[in-house]
C-alpha positions, 0 to 999 in steps of 0.5 A: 551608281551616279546617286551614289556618287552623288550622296559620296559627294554631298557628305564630303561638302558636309564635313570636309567643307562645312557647307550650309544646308542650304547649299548642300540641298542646292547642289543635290538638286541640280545633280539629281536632275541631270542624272534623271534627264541622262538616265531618262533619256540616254540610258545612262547611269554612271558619270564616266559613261557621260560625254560632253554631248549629254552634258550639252544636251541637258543644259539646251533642255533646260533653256528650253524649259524656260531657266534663267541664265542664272540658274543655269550657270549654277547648275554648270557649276554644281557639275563642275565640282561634282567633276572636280571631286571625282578627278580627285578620287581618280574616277573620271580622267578629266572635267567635262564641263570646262568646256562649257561657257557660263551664259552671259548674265544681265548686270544685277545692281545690289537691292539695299535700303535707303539709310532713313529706312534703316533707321526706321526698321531698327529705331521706330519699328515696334516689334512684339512684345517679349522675348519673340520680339526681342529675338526678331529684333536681334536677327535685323540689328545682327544682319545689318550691323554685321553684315551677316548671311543668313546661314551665318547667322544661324549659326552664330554661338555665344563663345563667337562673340569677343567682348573684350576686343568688341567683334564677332568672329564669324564662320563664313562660306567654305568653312572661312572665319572673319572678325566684324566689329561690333558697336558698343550699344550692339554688344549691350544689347547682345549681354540683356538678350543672353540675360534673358535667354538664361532666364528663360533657361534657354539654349546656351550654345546657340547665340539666337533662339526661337521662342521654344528654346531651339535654334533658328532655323532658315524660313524663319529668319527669311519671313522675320525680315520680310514681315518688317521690310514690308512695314519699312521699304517699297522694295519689292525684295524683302530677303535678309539678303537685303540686310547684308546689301544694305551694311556693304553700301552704307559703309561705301557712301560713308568713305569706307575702303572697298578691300575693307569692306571685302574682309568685312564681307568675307568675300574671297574675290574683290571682284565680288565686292566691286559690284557695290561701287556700282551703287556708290556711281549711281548715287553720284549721278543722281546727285550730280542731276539734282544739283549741277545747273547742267545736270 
């Protein structure tokens, strides 16, 4: 019964909310595994018959284990909005796990790419010939310059992007648009990259494709930028993550406005975006070391 309240669960993220695979995969993970540690240790197989007790009891499993404060919080969330959805459908008479505390994380500073990297990543990185390469270099330039998620990018079609207002108009998290705008020499080289798709008579709908004609797919994109940020960065994270950091902090070193940069983002919470002004401080005492006589 809980598998398929699961499954129930999983379709309307799906379709009702348009979550990215990757997250759908995530979230059923996360459920699969308490039900498999309530089933097998409790003998529990339906969510209403869950006290907060086994709720506990999973969550000190799984710091026994060894799991990270992180990815334990991930997994009290997964269940919280798994409890969510069931109060809606008027399965269950309250949310169990709003009284769980998440674990306290340590600070994590955003990883990015010094601006002289970037500059050889995009301009001096010799990429492979042809369309592969012309296809690998897109998903860096678009990543950067647009500050994109990977899911993002996967996604993008040819009908996204808005020549005459020179922007991009992307489906973000939970189903959310934004509009990036885009630089002039970036539109142009999107305009030669569609001419070439078309010669190759190559999917029309999708704005990047592979080599074989079909869209992008997550794994690819992931090992694309981190064959090239090997060649570019000592940074011992390489994820196209990386990319979005990178776009987020150079425009606040460069004066840009952080509720700006939240838009541009397409972060729901400023909270979320002020993590990079930490950055921005850390650069100001580095300056201030190297320059002030008492620094």
């Amino acid at each position: 019964m809980f598998e398929q309240r699961v499954t129930d669960f999983i379709q309307y993220l799906r379709f009702e909310k348009r979550y990215s695979q990757h997250t759908l995969k995530a979230y059923q993970t996360d459920l699969l595994q308490f039900f498999t540690y309530i089933s097998g240790q409790f003998s529990i197989y339906d969510i209403p018959h869950v006290a907060l007790f086994h709720i506990r009891s999973w969550l000190a499993s799984l710091k026994d284990d060894g799991q990270t404060a992180r990815s334990i919080n991930r997994k009290i969330s997964s269940l919280s909005s798994l409890y969510k959805y069931l109060l809606k459908q008027q399965l269950v008479d309250k949310n169990l796990v709003r009284q769980v505390h998440a674990l306290k994380l340590p600070e994590r500073l955003p990883t990015f790419l010094k601006e002289q990297e970037t500059e050889a990543l995009l301009e001096e990185q010799q990429f492979d010939e042809g369309f592969k390469g012309f296809t690998d270099r897109m998903i860096c330039d678009l990543l950067y310059q647009a500050g994109l998620r990977r899911a993002e990018l996967q996604q993008l079609k040819e009908k996204d992007v808005e020549w005459s207002l020179a922007q991009i108009r992307i489906l973000g998290k939970g189903n959310k648009e934004r509009l990036v705008p885009v630089s002039p020499m970036l539109l142009q080289t999107i305009k030669e990259y569609i001419a070439e798709k078309k010669k190759q008579g190559y999917d029309r709908h999708h704005l990047l494709v592979l080599e074989s004609g079909r869209p992008l797919y997550a794994g690819y994109i992931y090992r694309i930028v981190n064959k090239y940020l090997a060649d570019t960065t000592t940074l011992q994270k390489k994820s196209p993550h990386i990319l979005r950091h990178t776009f987020a902090t150079h425009l606040l070193n460069n004066g840009a406005n952080i509720q700006a940069i939240k838009e541009l983002l397409g972060h729901s919470s400023l909270a979320a975006t002020q993590v990079y002004t930490h950055n921005n401080i850390e650069k100001l005492k580095e300056i201030h070391k190297l320059n002030h006589p008492r620094g």
